[in-house]
N, C-alpha and C positions, 0 to 999 in steps of 0.2 A: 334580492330585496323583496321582504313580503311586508303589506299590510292592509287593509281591509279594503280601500277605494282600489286599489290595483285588480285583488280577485275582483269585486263587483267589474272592474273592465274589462279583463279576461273575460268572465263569464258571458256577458252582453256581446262581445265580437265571437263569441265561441261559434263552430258551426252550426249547431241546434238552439243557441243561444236568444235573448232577448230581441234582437235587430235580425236575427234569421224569421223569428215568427212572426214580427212584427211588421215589417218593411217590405213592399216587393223588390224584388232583385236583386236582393241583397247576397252577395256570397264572402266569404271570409277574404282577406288581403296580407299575407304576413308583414308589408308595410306596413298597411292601414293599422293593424293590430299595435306593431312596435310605435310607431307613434302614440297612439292614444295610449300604452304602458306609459312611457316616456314623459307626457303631460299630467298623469294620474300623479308618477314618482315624484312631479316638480310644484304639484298643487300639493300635495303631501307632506313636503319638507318644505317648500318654499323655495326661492331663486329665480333665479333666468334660465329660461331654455328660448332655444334658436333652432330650428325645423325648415329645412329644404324638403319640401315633400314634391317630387315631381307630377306631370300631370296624370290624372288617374289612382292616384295612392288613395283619394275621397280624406283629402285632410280635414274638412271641414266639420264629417259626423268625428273621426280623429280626435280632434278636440273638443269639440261641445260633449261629446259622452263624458269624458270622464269629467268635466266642468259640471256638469248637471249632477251628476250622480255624486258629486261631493258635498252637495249642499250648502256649497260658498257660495256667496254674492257673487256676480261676473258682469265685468266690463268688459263689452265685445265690441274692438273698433276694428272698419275696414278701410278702403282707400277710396270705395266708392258710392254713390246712395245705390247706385243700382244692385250693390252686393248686400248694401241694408236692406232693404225691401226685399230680395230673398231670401235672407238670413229669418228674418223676423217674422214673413207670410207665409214660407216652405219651408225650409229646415227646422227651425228650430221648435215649431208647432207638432211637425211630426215627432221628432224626437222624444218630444214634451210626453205626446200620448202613445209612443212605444213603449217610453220608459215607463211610465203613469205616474208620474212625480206631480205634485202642486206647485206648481211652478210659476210664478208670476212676471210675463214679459212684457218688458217696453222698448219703444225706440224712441232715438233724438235726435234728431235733425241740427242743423245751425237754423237760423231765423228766416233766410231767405229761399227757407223749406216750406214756411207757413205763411198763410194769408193772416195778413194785420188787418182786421176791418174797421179800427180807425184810421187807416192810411187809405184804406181801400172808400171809403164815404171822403173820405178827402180829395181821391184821384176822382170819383164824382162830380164835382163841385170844381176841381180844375179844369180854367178851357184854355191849356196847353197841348193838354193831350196831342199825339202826336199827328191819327188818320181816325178815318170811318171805324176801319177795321179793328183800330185798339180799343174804339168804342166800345165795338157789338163784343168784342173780347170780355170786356170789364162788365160788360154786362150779363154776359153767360157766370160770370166767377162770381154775380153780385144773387146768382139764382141758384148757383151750389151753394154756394152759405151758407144759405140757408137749413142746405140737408146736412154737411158735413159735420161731423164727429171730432175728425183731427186735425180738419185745414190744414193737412199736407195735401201742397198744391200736387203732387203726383197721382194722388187720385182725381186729376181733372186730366181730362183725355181729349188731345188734342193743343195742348195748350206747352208751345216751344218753350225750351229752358230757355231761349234768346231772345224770346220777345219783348220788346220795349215796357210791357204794362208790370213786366215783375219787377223792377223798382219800388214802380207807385202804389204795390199791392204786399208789399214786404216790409217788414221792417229791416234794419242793421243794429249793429251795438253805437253807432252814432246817433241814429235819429228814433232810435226808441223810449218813448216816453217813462217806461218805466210804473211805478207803483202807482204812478199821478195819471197817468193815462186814463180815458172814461172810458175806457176796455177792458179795461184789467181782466177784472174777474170774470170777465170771457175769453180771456186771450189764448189762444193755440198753443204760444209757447210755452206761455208761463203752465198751461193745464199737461204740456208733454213733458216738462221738467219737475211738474208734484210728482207725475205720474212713475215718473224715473226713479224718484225718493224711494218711492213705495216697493219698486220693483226687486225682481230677485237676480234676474240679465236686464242689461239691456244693452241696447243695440247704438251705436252711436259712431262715429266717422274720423279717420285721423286728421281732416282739417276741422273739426268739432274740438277736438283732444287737445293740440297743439293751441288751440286759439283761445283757450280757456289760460293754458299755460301763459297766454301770452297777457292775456287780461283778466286771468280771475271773474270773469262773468255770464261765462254759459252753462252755466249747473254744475259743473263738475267738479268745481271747490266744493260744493254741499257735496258730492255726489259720491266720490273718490274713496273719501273717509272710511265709507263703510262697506267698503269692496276689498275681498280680498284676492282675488284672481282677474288679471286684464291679459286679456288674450288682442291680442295685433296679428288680424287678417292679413293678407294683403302688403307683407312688414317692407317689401321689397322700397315702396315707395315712401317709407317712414321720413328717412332724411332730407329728401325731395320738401315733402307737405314742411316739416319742422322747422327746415331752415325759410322757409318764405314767413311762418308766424311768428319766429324768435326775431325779426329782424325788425327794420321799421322802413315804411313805407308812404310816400308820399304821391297822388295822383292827380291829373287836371281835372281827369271826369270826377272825382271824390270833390273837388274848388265846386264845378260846375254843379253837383247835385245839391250841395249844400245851399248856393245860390239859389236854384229853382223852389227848394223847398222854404227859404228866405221870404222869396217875394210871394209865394205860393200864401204861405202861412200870415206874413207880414198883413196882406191886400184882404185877405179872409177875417182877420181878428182883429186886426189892429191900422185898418186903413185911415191916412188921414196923420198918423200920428209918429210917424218918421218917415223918414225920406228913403221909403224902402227902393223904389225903382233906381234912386241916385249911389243908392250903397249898394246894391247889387250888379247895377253896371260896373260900380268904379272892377270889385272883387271880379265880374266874370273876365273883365278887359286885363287884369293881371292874370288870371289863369290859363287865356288865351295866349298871353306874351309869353308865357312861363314854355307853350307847347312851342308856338315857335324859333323860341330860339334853338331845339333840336330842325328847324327847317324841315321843306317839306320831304316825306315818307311817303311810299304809293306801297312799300311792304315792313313788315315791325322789324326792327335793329334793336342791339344791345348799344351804349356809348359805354367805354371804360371811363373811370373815373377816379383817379388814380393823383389826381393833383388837385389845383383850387377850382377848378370846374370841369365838368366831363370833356372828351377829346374833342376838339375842334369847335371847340365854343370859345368864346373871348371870356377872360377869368371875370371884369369890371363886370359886362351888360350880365352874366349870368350872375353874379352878388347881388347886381342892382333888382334883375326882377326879381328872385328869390324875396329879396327886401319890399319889393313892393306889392306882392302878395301878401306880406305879413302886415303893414301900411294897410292894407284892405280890409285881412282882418280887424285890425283893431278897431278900423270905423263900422264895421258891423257890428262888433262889441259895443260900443257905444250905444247904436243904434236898437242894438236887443235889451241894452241894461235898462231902456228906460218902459220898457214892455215885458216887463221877466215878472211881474204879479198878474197880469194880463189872463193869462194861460201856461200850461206847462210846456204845451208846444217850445215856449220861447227860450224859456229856462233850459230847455235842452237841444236847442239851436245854439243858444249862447256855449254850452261845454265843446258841443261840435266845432264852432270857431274856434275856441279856446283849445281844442288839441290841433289842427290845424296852425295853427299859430304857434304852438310847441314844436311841431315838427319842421314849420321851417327854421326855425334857429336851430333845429337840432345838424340840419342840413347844410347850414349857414356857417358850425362846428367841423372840426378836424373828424374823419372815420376814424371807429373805437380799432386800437391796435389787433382785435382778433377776427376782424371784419373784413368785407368788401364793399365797393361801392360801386352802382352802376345805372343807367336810366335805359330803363324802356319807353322804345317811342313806338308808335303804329302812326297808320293816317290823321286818324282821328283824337289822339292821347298820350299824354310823355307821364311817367310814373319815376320817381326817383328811390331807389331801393339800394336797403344796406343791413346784411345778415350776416352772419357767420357762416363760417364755410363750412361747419358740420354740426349735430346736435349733440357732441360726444360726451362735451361737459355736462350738457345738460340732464342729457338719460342722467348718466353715473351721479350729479349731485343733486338732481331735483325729483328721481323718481327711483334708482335703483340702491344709491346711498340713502337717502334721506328727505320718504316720499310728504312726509307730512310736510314738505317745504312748499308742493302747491296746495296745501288746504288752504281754506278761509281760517287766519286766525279771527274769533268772534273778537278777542279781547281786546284788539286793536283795529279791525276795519270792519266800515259800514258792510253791511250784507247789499249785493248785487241790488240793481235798479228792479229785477223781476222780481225778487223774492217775498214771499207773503210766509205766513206763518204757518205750521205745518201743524195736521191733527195730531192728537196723542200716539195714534195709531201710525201715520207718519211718520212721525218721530222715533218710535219706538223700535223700527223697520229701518228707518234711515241712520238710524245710531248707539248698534249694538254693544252688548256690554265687552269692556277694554280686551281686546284682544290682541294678545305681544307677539303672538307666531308671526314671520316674516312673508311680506307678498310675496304671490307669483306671477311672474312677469312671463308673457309665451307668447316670440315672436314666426312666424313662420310663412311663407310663400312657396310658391314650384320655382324660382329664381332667387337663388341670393348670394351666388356667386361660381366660382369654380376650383378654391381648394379644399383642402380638408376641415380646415377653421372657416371657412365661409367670409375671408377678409373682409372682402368689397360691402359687407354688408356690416360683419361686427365691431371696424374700426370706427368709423363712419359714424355709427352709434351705441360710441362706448360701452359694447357689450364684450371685449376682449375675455372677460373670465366668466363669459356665460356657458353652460352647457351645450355643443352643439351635434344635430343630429342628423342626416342626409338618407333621406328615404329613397331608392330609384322609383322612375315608374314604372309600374305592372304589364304597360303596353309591348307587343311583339314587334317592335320596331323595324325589324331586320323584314319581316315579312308581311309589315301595314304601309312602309314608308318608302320614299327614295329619296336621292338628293340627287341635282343636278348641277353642276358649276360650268358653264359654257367657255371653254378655256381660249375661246378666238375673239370675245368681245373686247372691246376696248378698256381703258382704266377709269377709274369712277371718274378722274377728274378732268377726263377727256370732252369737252362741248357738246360730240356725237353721241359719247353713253345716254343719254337718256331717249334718244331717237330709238338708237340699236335697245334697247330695255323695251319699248312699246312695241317694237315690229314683234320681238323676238315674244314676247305676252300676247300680240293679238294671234299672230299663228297659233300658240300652244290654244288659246282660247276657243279660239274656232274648233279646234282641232277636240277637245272636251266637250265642247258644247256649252262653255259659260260656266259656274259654279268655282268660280277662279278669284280671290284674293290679292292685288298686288299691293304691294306694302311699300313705301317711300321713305327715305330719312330725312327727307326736305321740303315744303311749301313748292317749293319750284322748281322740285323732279315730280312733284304730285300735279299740278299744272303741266307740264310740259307732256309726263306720257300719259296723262289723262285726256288731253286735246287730240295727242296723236291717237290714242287706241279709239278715241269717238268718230278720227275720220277713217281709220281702216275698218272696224267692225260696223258702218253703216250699210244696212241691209243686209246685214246677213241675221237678224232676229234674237242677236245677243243685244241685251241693255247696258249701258257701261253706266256705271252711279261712280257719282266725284266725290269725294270728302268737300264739305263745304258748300254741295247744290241744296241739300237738304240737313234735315237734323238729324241728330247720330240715329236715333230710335227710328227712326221710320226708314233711314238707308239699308238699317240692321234688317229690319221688318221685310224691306220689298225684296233684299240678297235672297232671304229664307224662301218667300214665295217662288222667285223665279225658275226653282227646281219641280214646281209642279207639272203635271203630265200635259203636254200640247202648246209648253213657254219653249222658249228660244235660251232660259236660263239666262244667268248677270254674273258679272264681273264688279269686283270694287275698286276703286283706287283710292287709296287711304294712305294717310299718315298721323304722327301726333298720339293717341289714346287707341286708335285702332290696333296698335302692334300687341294692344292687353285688354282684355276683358270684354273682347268680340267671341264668344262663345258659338259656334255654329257645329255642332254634330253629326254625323251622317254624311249622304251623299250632295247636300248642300254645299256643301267646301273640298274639293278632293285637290285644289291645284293653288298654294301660295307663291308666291313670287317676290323677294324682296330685292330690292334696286343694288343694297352695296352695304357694304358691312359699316354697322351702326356707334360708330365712334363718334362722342361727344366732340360739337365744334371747339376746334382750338383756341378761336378769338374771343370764346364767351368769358365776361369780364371772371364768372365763379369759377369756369372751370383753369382759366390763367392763373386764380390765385392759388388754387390747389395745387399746382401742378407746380408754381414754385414753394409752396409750403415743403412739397416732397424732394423738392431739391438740396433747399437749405438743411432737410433731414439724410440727405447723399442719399437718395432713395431716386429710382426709376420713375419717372412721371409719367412715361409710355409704357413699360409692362407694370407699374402698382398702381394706376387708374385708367389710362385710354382703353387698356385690352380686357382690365375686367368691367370697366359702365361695356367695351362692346359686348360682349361675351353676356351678359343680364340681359342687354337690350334683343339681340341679337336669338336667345334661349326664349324670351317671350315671345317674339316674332313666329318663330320656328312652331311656338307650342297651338298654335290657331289652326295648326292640319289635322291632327290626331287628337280625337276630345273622346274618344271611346275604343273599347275592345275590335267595335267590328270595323271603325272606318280606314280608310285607303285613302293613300293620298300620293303626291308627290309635293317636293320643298324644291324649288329655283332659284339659285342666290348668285344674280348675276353682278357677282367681283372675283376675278380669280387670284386674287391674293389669297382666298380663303386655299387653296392650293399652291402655290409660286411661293410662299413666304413662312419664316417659323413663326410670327406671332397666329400665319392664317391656319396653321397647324392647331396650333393652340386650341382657337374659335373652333375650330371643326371639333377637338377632343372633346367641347364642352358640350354641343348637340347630338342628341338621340342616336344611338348606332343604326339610323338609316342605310340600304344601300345604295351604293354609288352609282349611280347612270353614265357613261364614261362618253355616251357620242348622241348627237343631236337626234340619231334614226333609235336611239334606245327610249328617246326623252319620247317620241314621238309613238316608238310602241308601245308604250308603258299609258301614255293617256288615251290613246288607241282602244287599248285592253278594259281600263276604267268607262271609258263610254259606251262600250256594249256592254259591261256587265251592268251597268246604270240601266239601259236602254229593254234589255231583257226583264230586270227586275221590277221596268217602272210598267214595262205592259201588261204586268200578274198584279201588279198592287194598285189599290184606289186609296188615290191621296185626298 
């Protein structure tokens, strides 16, 4: 198959080629090549294509070349901000000026990417606030404002994604004012969503994507339209993001914030003139009742939820509070109706009650037949949730059959609360003349499963007659990697495993010298050999960092550091987000460790449902999902050792199922042809050998 965008990507991967003169260090990949062929073929014709590219193939120039060099619009979603912010500040800038194309890029954020500075003069003026320190916080954000450009709070340095003040400095799609706001025609988002109009990529997130689909109101109805290629980074987590926005969700913190911002706003504009402190008690004392009747939590649980109330609730008091939440709202309803000319604040207080109030009768209703239902509780919050158990319909009817299905119809709905009117030139840019060729849809990740057809991913999300493509990785596996399985530990579900897991890590640790990864599948195997590896490696001038002491970015930040010349080197104990997009290259990382092969818990209400959907289909619920989510989870775990050509590592995966059993056969076919380390004094040379070669190289190099 020949036609003009294919040569132009041959020629640019060639070895003399465009990205050879252009790029440093660039060298030819015949993965790398047949991918970006592959994506060139499918923006060409149009379709779906589905891309397993493992690590090192460099999928990402893969795709953006022949995206760029097409001259189509591109909608580029990932799974992470952190992979937007790269995409948008380093890749795709480079590319831009390899290729030398005019190329015009944007990014998108969701909302509580950017500072709202009428929410932010609001949090002013509230003496709620919670300490000193959110104070002097809000006040350092009240002196960048001043300078910034795009009020993406990311360019403020220092400032945690967990901190209390980014509520009061954000907006949501509930309490944003919208056209009426006295912000507007300054506002961050609405100026990064013109800006997206105009664009030729842009950059944007699959909880951005999904949550458009879900509401029609974060640019993307405008946006969509006139995009003919959407590339999905990161595809692995597609279903994951999808099914939490396609579903509907009800939370206490979501009751309580709407309160706060109630009597906030109430006592601010309109004091004196409804009994706001009397109608906010009544609402926050039913959202309180609504958390306890899950009783009390010291860690987060799922309830199933499977009858007239979730397990082990009484079916009456849990209707009753349900009902008296909704009882609450209505008196806040009142209470706003007679304040709703006042300000727009109130008018869009009043919708936020008003969908709250939709959602508990919806709660109140029988679950939709192709759903689940189930409540999350933590310490602090119960969340009542109900989604479908995959996006399949949705890809195949709302984007791969029949995409115009999430545009904004103009002819019958209002245009979004953001939307302002766009220049000629705008317009012109955002709304090309009628173009009948069919989208192309390109999903791709280093994990998407492990057969031929790439099930675990294509079912999932009804891409069953997509094109699918599996690139290996280019890495010398055999002579970069090892694998160790300690066949004398005990079984994951033994009480002592996570003891035996700590000793058996702080030995190897010492024994390296720190620049060590252990990886967890649990909250409390991550506490438990976190504690222990803090009291064996004390004084010996390894640092241990715990998931959850600090924030992701700065535990990442100090791992990186501790390989400098004259440290004692760190170790991390991590779970959750760490098994993916912990990028460490070099001799920073040579030793991961993961506790036990990463099987989705059996008790979780979505994964129960699924697992009898595949029943009632006489289909295997333990080898057609337990073994491929472990086998995904398990491949991205593994892929945190080796991120380049030159680094060395060892992998330690202490469960020896992954040897004793054929599904552990399986899991092993699916990781890296690593070699095998077969005895504890192998495990012991092998990091032996990596620490002097460390220790030699670090005396010749200044870091």
């Amino acid at each position: 198959m020949s036609h003009p965008l294919r040569d132009l990507v041959q020629e640019a991967f060639a070895p003399l080629g465009v990205l050879a003169r252009a790029t440093d260090h660039f060298s030819p990949r015949q993965g790398q090549t047949d991918m970006a062929l592959a994506v060139a073929d499918v923006v060409a014709q149009g379709g779906s294509l589905v891309v397993e590219a493992g690590t090192g193939v460099g999928k990402t120039f893969a795709y953006l070349v022949p995206a760029l060099l097409s001259g189509e619009r591109v909608l580029l979603s990932t799974a992470t901000k952190a992979l937007q912010d790269q995409l948008f500040a380093r890749d795709l800038p480079r590319l831009v000026q390899a290729l030398n194309l005019p190329v015009r890029l944007a990014l998108l954020k969701g909302r509580s990417s950017y500072l709202c500075t009428h929410r932010m003069e609001m949090a002013r003026r509230d003496t709620q606030i919670p300490d000193r320190h959110t104070v002097h916080l809000l006040s350092r954000v009240e002196t960048w404002s001043l300078s910034t450009r795009t009020g993406d709070l990311a360019e403020l340095p220092g400032l945690d994604e967990r901190s209390p003040l980014i509520p009061l400095i954000t907006s949501n799609r509930e309490n944003c004012l919208g056209s009426q706001c006295p912000k507007f025609k300054t506002c961050h988002v609405n100026a990064a969503r013109r800006e997206a109009l105009g664009a030729d990529v842009v950059v944007i997130n699959h909880h951005l994507f999904f949550a458009d689909m879900a509401v029609r109101e974060t640019g993307m109805a405008e946006l969509l339209p006139s995009v003919r290629v959407v590339i999905f980074d990161e595809a692995h987590q597609l279903n994951e993001v999808g099914v939490n926005f396609l579903g509907h969700q009800l939370g206490t913190s979501q009751l309580l914030d709407v309160t706060r911002d109630i009597l906030a706003t109430g006592l601010q504009l309109a004091r004196g003139l409804a009994d706001w402190q009397g109608v906010c008690a009544v609402l926050e004392r039913a959202a309180r009742e609504l958390r306890l009747m899950g009783g009390k939590r010291h860690s987060a649980v799922k309830l199933r939820w499977t009858e007239e109330a979730p397990e082990g609730i009484h079916e009456g008091a849990w209707a009753q509070s349900l009902q008296d939440v909704g009882a609450a709202c209505v008196q806040a309803l009142l209470a706003l109706d007679t304040v709703s000319e006042i300000a727009p604040d109130f008018m869009r207080l009043h919708d936020r009650v008003a969908e709250v109030a939709k959602r508990v009768d919806a709660f109140l209703n029988p679950c939709a037949s192709d759903a689940v239902r189930w409540v999350d509780i933590s310490a602090s919050q119960m969340r009542l949730m109900e989604a479908p158990l995959d996006i399949a319909e949705t890809v195949r009817e709302r984007l791969i059959k029949q995409p115009s299905a999430i545009i904004l119809d103009e002819a019958d709905q209002e245009p979004p609360p953001w939307y302002d009117e766009p220049t000629l030139e705008q317009t012109a840019a955002a709304r090309p003349m009628e173009d009948m060729r069919p989208r192309t849809w390109v999903f791709t990740s280093a994990t998407l499963g492990d057969d031929p057809r790439l099930r675990w991913f294509t079912e999932p999300c009804g891409l069953e007659s997509a094109t699918v493509l599996r690139v290996s990785s280019p890495f010398d596996y055999p002579a970069q990697a090892s694998l160790y399985v300690p066949r004398e530990i005990v079984r994951p579900n033994d009480p002592a495993h996570s003891a035996q897991v700590a000793a058996m890590a702080s030995d190897a640790v010492r024994r390296l010298g720190g620049r060590t990864l252990v990886l967890t599948t649990t909250l409390r195997a991550l506490r438990a050999i976190g504690d222990v590896m803090k009291q064996q490696l004390e004084g010996s001038g390894i640092e241990v960092l715990v998931q959850g002491e600090w924030p992701k970015r700065h535990l990442m930040a100090r791992f990186r550091e501790g390989t400098k010349a004259g440290e004692g080197g760190c170790v991390l104990v991590a779970s959750a987000t760490f098994w993916e997009g912990f990028d460490v290259p070099g001799d920073a990382l040579q030793l991961v460790i993961i506790d036990k092969l990463p099987f989705p818990p059996p008790n979780d209400p979505l994964v129960e449902a699924r697992s009898k959907r595949l029943e009632a289909q006489g289909r295997s619920p333990f080898n057609d999902y337990f073994v491929p989510e472990a086998v995904v989870a398990l491949k991205q775990g593994a892929g945190r050792l080796i991120r380049t050509e030159s680094d060395q590592g060892v992998l330690v995966l202490c469960d020896n199922r992954l040897v004793t059993t054929g599904y552990g056969r399986r899991l092993l076919a699916a990781l890296p042809p690593m070699r095998q380390l077969q005895t504890a004094e192998a495990l012991a040379q092998s990091l032996d050998a990596m620490r002097q070669d460390f220790i030699s190289r670090a005396s010749t190099t200044t870091f």
